[in-house]
PDB file of N, CA, C and O in Angstrom:
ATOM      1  N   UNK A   1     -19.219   6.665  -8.001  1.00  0.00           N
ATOM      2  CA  UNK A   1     -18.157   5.696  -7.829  1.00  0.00           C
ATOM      3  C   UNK A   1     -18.693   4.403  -7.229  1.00  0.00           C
ATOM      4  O   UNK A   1     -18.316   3.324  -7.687  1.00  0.00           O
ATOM      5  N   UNK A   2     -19.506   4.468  -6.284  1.00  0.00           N
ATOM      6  CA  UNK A   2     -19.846   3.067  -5.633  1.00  0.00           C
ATOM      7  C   UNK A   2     -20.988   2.679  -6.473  1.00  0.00           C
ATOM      8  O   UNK A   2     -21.728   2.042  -5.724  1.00  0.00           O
ATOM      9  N   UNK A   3     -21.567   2.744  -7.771  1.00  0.00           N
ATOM     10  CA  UNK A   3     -22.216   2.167  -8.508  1.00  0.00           C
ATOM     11  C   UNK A   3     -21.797   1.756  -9.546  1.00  0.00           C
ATOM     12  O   UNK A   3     -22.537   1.114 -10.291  1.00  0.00           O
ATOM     13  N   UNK A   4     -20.137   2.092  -9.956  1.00  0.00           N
ATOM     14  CA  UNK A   4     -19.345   1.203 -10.811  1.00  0.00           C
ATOM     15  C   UNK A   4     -18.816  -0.011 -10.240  1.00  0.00           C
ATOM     16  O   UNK A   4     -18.560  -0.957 -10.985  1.00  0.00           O
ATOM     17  N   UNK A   5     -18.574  -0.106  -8.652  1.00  0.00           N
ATOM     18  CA  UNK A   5     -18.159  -0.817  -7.931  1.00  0.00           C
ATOM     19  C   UNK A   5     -19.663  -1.620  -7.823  1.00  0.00           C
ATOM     20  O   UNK A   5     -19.512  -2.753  -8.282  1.00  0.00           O
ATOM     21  N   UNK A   6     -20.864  -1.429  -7.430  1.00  0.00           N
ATOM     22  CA  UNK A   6     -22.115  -2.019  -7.413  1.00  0.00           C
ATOM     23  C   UNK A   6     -21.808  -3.220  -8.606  1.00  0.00           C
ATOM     24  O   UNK A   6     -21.527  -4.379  -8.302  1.00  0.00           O
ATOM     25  N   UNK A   7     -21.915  -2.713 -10.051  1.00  0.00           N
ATOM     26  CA  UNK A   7     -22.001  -3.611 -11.256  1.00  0.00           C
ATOM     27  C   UNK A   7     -20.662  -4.122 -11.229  1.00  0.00           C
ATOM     28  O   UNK A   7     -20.172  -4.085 -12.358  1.00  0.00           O
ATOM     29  N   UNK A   8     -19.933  -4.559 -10.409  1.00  0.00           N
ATOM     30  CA  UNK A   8     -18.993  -5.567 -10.589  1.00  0.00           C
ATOM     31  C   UNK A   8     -19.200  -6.868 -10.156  1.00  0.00           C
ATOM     32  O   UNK A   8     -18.667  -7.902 -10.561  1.00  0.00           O
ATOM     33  N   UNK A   9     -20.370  -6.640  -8.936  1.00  0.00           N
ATOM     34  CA  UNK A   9     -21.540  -7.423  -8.254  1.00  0.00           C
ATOM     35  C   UNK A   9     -22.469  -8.234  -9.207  1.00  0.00           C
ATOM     36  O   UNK A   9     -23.172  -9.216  -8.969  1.00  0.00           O
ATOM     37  N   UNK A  10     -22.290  -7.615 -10.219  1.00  0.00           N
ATOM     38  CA  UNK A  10     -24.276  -7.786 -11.148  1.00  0.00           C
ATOM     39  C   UNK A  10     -24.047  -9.086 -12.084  1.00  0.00           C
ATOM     40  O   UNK A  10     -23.163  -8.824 -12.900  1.00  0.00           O
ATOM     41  N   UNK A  11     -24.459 -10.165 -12.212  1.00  0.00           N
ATOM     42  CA  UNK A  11     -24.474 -10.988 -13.514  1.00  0.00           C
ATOM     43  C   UNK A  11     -25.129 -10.688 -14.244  1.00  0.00           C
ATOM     44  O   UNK A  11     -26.348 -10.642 -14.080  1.00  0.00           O
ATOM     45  N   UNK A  12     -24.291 -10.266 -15.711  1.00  0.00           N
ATOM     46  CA  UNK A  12     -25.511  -9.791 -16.676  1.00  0.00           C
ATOM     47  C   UNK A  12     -25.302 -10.959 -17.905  1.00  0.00           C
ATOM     48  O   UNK A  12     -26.153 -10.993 -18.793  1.00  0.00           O
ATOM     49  N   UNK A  13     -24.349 -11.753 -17.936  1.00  0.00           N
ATOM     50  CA  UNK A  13     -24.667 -12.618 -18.661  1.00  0.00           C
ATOM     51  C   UNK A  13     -24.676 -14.273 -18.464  1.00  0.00           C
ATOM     52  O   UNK A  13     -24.380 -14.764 -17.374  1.00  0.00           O
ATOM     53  N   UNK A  14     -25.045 -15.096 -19.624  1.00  0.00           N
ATOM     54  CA  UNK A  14     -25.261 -16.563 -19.284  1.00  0.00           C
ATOM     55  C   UNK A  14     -23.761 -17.052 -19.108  1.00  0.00           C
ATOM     56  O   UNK A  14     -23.504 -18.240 -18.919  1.00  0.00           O
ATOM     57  N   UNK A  15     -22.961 -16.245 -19.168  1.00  0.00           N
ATOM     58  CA  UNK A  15     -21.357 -17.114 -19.398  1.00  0.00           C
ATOM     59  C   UNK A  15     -20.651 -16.596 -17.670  1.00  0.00           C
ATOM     60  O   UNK A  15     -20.225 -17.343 -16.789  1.00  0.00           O
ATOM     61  N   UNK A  16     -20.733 -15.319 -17.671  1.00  0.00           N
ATOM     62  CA  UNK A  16     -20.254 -14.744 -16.507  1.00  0.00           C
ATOM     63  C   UNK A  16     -21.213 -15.758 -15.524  1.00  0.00           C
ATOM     64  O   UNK A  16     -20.621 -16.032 -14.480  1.00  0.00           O
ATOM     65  N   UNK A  17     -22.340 -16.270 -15.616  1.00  0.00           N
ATOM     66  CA  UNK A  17     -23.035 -16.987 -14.541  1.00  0.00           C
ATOM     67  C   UNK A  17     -22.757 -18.642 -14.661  1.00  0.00           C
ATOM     68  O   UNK A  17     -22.756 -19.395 -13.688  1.00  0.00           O
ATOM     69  N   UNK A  18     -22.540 -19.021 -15.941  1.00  0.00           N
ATOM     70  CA  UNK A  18     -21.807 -20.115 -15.800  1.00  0.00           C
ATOM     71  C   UNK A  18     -20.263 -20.232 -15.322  1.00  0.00           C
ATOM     72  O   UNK A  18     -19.850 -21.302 -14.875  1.00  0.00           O
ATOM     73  N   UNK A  19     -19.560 -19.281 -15.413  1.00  0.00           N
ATOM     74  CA  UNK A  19     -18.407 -18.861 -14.624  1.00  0.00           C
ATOM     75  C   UNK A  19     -17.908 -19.035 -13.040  1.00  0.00           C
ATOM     76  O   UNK A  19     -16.838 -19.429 -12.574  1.00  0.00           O
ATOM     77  N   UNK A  20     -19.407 -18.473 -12.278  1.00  0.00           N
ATOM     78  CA  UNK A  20     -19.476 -18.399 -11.247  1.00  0.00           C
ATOM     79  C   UNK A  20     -20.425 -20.263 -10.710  1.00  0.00           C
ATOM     80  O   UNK A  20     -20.076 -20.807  -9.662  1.00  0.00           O
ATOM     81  N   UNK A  21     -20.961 -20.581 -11.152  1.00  0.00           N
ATOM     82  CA  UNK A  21     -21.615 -21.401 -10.860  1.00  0.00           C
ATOM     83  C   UNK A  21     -20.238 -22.725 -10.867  1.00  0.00           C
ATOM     84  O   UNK A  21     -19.929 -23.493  -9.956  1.00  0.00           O
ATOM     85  N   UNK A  22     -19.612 -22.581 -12.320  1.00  0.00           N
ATOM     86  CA  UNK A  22     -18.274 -23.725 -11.841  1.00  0.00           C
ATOM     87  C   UNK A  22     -17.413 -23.876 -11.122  1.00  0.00           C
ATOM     88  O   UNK A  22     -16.786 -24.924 -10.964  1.00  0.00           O
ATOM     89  N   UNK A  23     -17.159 -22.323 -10.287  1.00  0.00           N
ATOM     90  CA  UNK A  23     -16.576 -21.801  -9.101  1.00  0.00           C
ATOM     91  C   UNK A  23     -17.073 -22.715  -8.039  1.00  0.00           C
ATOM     92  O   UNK A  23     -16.373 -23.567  -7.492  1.00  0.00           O
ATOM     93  N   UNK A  24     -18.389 -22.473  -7.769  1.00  0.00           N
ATOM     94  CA  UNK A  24     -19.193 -23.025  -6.720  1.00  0.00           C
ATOM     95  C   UNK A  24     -19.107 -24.238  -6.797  1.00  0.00           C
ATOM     96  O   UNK A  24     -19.012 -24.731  -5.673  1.00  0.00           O
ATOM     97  N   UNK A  25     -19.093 -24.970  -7.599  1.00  0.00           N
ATOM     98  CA  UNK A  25     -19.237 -26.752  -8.055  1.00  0.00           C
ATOM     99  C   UNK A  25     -17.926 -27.107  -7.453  1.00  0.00           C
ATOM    100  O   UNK A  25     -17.789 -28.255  -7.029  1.00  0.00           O
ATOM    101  N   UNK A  26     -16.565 -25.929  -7.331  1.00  0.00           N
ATOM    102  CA  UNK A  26     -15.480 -26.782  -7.626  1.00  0.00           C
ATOM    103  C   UNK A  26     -15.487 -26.112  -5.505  1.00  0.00           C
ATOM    104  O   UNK A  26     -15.110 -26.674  -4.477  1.00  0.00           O
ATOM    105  N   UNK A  27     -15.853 -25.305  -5.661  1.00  0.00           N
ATOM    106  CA  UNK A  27     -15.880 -25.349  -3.866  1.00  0.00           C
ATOM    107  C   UNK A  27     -16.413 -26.305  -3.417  1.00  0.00           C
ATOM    108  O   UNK A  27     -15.826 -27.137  -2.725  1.00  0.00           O
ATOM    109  N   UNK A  28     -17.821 -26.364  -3.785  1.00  0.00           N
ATOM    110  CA  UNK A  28     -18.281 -27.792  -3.228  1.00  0.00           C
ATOM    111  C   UNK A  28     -17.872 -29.442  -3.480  1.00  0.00           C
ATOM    112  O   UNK A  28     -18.095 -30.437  -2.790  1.00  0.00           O
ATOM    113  N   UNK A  29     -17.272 -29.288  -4.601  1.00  0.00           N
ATOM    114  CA  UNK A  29     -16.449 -30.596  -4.465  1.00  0.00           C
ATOM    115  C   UNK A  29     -15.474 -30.816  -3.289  1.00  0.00           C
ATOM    116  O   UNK A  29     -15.166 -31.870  -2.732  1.00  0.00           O
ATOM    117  N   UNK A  30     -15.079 -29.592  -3.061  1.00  0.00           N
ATOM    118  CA  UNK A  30     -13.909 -29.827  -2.578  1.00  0.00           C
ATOM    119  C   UNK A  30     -14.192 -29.445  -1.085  1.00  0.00           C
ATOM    120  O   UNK A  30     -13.240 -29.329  -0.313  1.00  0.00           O
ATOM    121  N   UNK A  31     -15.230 -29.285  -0.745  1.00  0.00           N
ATOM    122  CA  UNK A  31     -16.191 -29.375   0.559  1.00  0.00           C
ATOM    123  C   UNK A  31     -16.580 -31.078   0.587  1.00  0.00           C
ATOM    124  O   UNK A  31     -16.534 -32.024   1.373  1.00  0.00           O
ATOM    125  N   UNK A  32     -16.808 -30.909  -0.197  1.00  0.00           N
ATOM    126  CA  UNK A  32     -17.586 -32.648  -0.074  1.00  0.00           C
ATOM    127  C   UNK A  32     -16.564 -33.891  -0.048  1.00  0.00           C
ATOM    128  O   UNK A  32     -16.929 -34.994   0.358  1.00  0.00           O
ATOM    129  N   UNK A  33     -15.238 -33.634  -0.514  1.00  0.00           N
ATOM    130  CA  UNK A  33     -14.150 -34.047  -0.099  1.00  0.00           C
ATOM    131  C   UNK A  33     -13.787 -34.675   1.060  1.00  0.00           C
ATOM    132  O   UNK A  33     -13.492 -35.828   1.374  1.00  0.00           O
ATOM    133  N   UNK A  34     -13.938 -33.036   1.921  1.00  0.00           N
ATOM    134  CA  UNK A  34     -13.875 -33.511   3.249  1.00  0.00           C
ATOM    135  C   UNK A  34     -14.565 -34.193   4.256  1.00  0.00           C
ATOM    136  O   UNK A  34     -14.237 -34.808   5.270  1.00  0.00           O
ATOM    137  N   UNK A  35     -15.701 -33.891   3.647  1.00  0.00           N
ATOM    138  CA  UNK A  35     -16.696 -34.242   4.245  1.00  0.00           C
ATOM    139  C   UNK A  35     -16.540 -36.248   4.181  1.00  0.00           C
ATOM    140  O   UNK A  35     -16.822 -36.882   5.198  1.00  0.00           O
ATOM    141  N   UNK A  36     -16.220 -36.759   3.289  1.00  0.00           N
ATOM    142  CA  UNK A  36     -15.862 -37.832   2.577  1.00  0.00           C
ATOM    143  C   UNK A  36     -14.569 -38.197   3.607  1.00  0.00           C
ATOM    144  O   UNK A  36     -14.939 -39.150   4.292  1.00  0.00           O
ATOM    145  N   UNK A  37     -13.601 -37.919   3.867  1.00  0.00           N
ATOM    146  CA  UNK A  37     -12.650 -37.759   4.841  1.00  0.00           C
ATOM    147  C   UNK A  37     -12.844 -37.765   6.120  1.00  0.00           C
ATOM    148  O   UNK A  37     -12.102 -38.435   6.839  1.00  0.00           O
ATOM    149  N   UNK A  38     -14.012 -36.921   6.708  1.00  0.00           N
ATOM    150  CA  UNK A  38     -14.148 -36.698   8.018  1.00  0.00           C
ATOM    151  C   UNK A  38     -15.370 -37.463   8.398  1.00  0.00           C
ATOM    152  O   UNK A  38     -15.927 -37.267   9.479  1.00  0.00           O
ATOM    153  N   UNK A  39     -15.800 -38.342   7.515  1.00  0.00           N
ATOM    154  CA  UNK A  39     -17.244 -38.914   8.075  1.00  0.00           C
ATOM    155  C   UNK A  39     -17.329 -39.874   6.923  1.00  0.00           C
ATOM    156  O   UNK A  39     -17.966 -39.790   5.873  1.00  0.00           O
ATOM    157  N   UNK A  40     -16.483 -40.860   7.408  1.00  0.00           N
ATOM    158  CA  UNK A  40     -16.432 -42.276   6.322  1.00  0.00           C
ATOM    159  C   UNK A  40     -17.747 -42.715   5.905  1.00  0.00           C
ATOM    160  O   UNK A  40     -18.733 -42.235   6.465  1.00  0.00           O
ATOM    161  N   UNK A  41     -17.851 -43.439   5.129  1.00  0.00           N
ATOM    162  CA  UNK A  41     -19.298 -44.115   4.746  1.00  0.00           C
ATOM    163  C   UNK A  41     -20.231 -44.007   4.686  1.00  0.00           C
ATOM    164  O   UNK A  41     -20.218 -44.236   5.895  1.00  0.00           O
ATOM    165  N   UNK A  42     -21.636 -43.803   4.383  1.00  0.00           N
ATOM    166  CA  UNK A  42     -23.046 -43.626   3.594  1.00  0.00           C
ATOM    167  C   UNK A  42     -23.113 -41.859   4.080  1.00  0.00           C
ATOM    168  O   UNK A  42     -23.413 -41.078   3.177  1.00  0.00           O
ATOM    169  N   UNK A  43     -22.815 -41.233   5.585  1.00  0.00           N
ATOM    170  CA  UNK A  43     -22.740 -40.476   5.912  1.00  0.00           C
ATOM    171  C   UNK A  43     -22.143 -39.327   4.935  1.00  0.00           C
ATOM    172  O   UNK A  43     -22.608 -38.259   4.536  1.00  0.00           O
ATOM    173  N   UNK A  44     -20.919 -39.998   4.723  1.00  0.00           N
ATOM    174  CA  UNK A  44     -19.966 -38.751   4.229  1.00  0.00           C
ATOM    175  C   UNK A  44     -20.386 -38.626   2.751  1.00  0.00           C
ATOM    176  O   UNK A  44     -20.405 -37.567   2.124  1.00  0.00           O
ATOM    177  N   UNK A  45     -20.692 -39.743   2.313  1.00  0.00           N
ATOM    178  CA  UNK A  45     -21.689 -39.625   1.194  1.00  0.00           C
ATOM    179  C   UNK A  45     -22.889 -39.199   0.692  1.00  0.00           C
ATOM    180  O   UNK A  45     -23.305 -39.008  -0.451  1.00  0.00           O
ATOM    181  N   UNK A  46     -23.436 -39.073   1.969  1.00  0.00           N
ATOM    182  CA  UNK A  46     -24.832 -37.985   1.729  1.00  0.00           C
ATOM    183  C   UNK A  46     -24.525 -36.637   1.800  1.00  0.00           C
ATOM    184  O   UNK A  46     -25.213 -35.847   1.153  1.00  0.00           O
ATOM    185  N   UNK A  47     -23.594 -36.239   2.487  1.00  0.00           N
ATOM    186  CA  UNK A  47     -23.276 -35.147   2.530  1.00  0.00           C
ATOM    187  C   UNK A  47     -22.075 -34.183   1.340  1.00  0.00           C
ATOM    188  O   UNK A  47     -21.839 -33.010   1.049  1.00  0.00           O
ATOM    189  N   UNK A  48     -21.690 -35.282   1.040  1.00  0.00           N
ATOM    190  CA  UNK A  48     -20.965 -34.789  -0.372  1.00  0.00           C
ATOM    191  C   UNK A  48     -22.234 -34.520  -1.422  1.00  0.00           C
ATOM    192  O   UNK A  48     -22.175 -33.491  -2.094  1.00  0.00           O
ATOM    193  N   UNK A  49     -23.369 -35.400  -1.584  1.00  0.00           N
ATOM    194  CA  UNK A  49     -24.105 -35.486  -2.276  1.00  0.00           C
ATOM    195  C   UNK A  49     -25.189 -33.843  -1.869  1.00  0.00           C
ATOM    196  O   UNK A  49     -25.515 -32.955  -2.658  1.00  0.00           O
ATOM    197  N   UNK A  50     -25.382 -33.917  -0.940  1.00  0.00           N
ATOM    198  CA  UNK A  50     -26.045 -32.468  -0.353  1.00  0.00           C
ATOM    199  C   UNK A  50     -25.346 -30.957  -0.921  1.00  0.00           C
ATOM    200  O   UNK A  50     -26.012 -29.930  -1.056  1.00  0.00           O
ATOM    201  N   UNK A  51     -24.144 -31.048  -1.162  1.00  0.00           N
ATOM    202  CA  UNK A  51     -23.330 -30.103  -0.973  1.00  0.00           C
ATOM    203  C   UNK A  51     -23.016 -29.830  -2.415  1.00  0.00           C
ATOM    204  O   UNK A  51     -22.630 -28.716  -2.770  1.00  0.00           O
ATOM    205  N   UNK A  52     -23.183 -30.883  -3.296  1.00  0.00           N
ATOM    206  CA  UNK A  52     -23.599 -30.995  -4.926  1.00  0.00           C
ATOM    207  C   UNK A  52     -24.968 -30.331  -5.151  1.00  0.00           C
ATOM    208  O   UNK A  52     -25.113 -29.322  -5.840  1.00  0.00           O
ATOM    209  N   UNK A  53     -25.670 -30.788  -4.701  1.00  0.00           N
ATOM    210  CA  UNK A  53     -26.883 -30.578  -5.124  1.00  0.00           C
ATOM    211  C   UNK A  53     -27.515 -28.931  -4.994  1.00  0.00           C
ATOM    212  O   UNK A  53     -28.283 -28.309  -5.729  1.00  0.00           O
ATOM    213  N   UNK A  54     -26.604 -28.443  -3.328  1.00  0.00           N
ATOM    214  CA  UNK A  54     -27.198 -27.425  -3.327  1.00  0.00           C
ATOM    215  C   UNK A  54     -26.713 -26.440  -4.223  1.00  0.00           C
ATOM    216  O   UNK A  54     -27.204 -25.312  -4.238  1.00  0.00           O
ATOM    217  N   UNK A  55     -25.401 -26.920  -5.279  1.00  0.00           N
ATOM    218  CA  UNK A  55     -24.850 -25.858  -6.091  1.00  0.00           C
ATOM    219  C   UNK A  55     -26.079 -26.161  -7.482  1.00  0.00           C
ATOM    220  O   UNK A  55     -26.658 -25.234  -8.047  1.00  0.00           O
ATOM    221  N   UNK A  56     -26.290 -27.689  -7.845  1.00  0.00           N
ATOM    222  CA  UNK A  56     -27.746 -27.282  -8.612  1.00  0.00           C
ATOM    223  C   UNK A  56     -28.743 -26.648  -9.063  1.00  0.00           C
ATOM    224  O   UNK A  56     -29.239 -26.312 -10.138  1.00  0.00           O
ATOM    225  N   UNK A  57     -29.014 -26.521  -7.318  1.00  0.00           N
ATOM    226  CA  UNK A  57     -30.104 -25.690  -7.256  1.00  0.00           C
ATOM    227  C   UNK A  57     -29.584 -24.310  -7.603  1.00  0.00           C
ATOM    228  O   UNK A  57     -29.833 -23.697  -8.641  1.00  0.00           O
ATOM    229  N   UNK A  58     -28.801 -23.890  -6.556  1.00  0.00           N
ATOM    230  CA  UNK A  58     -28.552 -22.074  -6.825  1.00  0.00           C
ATOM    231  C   UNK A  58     -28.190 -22.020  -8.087  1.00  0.00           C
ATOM    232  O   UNK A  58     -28.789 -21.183  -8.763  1.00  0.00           O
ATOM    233  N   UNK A  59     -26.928 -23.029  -8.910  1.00  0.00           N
ATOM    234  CA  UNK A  59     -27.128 -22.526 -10.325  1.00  0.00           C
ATOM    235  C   UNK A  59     -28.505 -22.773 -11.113  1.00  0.00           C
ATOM    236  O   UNK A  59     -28.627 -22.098 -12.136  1.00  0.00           O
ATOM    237  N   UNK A  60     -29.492 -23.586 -10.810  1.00  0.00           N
ATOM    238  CA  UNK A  60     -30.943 -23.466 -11.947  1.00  0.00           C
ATOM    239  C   UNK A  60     -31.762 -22.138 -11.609  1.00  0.00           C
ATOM    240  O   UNK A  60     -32.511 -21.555 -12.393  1.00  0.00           O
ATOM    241  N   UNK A  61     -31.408 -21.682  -9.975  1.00  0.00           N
ATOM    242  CA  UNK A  61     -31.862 -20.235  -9.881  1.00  0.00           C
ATOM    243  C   UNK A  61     -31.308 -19.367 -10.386  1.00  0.00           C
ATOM    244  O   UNK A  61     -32.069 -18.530 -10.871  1.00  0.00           O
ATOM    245  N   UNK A  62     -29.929 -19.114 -10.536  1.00  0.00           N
ATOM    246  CA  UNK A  62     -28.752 -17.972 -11.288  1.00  0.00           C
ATOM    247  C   UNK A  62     -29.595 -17.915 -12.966  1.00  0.00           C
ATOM    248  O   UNK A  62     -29.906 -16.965 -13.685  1.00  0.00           O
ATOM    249  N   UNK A  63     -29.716 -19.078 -13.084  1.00  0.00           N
ATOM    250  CA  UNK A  63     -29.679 -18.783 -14.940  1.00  0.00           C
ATOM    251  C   UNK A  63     -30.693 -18.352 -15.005  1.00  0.00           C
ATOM    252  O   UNK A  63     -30.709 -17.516 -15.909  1.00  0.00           O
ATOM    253  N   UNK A  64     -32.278 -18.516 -14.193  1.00  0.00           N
ATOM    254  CA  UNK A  64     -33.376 -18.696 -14.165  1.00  0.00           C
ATOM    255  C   UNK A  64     -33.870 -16.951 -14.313  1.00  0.00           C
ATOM    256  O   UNK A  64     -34.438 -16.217 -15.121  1.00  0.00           O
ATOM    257  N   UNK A  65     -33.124 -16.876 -12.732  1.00  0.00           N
ATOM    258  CA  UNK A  65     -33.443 -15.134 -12.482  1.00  0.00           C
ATOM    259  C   UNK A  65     -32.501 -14.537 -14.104  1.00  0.00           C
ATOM    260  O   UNK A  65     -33.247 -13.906 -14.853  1.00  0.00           O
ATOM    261  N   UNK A  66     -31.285 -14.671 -14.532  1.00  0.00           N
ATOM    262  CA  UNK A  66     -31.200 -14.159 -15.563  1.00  0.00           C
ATOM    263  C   UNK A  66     -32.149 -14.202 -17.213  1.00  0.00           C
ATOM    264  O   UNK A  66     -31.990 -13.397 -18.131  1.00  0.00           O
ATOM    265  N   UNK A  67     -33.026 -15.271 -17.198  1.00  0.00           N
ATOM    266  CA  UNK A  67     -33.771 -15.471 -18.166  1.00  0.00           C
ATOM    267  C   UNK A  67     -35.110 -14.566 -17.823  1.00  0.00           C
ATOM    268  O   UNK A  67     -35.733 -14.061 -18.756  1.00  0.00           O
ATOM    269  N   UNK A  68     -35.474 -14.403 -16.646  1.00  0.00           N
ATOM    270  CA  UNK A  68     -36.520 -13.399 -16.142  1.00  0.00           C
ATOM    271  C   UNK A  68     -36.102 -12.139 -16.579  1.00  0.00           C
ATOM    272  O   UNK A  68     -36.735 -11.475 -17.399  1.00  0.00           O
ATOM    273  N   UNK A  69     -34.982 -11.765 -16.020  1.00  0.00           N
ATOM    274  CA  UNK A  69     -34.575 -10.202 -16.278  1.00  0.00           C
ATOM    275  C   UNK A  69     -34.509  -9.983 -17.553  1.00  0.00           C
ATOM    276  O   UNK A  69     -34.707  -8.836 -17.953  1.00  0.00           O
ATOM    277  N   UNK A  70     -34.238 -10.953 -18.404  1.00  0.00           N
ATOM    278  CA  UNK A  70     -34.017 -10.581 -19.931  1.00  0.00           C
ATOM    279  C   UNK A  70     -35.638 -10.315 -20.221  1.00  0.00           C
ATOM    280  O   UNK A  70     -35.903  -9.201 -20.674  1.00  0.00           O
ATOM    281  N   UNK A  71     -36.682 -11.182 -20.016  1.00  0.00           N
ATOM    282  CA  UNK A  71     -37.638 -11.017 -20.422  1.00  0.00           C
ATOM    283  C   UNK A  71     -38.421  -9.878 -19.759  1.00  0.00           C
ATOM    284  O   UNK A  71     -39.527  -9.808 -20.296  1.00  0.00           O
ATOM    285  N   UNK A  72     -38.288  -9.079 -18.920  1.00  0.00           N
ATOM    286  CA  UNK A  72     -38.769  -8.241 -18.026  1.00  0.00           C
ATOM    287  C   UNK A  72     -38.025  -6.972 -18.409  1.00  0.00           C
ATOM    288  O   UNK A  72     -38.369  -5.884 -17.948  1.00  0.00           O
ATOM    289  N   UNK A  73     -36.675  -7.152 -19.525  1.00  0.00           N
ATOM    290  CA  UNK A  73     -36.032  -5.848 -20.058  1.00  0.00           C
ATOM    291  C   UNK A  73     -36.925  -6.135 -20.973  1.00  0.00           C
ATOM    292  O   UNK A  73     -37.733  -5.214 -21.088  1.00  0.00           O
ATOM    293  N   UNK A  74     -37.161  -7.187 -21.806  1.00  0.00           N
ATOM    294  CA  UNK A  74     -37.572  -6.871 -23.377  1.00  0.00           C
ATOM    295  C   UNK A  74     -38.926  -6.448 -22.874  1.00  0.00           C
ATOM    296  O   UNK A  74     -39.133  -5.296 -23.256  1.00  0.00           O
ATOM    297  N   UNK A  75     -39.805  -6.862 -22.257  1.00  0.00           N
ATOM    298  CA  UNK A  75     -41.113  -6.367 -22.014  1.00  0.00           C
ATOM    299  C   UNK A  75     -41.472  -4.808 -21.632  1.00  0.00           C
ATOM    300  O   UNK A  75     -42.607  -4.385 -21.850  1.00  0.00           O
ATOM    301  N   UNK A  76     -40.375  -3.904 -21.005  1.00  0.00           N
ATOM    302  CA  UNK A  76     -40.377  -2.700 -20.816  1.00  0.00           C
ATOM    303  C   UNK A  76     -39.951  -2.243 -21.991  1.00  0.00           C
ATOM    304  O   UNK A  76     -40.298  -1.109 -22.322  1.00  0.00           O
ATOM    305  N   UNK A  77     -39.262  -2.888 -22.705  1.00  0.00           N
ATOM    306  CA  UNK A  77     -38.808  -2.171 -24.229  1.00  0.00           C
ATOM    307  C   UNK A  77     -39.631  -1.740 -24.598  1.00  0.00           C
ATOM    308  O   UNK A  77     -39.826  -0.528 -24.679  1.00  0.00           O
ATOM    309  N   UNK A  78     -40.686  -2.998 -25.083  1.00  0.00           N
ATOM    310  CA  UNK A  78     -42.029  -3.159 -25.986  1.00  0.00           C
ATOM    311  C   UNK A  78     -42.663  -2.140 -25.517  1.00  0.00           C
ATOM    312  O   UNK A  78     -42.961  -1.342 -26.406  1.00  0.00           O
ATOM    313  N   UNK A  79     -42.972  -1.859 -24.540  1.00  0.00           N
ATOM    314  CA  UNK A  79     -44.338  -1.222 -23.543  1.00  0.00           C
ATOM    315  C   UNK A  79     -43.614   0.413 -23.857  1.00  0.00           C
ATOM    316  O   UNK A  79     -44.403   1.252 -24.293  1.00  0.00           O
ATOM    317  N   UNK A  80     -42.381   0.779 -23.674  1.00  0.00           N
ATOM    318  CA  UNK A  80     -42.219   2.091 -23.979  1.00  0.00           C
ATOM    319  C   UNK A  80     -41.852   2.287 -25.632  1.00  0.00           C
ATOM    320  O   UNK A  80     -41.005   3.177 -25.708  1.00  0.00           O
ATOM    321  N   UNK A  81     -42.118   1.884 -26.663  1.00  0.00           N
ATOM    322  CA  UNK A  81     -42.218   1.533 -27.711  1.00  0.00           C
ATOM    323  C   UNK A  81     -43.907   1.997 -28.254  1.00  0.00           C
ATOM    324  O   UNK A  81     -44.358   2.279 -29.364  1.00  0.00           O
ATOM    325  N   UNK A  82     -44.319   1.939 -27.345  1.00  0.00           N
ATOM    326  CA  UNK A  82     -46.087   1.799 -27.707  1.00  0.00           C
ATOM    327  C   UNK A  82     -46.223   3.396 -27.576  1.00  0.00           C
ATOM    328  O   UNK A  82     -47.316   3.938 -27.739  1.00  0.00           O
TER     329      UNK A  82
END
């Protein structure tokens, strides 16, 4: 039972991870909002800009680690194939 519950956890595809990644974009907009609100001028602007960026990054890692795992399934394919 707690390993059907585990893979509800798991991204196994490029859409379910673009899913989650526009989630994050729209939190951090809306982080950076405030931030924009609570710290007028160049300030609140770097920090909206920070708070963008770091969803960038974690999404070029999300897709990244999923393009690994694909290639690290097909490579065990091959290898027990032989």
């Amino acid at each position: 039972m707690l390993g059907k519950i585990k893979r509800l956890f798991v991204i196994k595809t490029r859409i379910e991870a673009f899913v989650i990644i526009y989630a994050l974009a729209l939190g951090s907009c809306m982080r950076g909002i405030v931030y924009l609100h609570d710290y007028p001028g160049f300030g609140g602007k770097l920090l909206f800009l920070a708070t963008t960026g770091a969803v960038f990054l974690g999404g070029a890692k999300i897709l990244d680690c999923l393009r690994l795992e694909r290639e690290v399934a097909e490579l065990r394919g091959n290898s027990a194939a032989r």
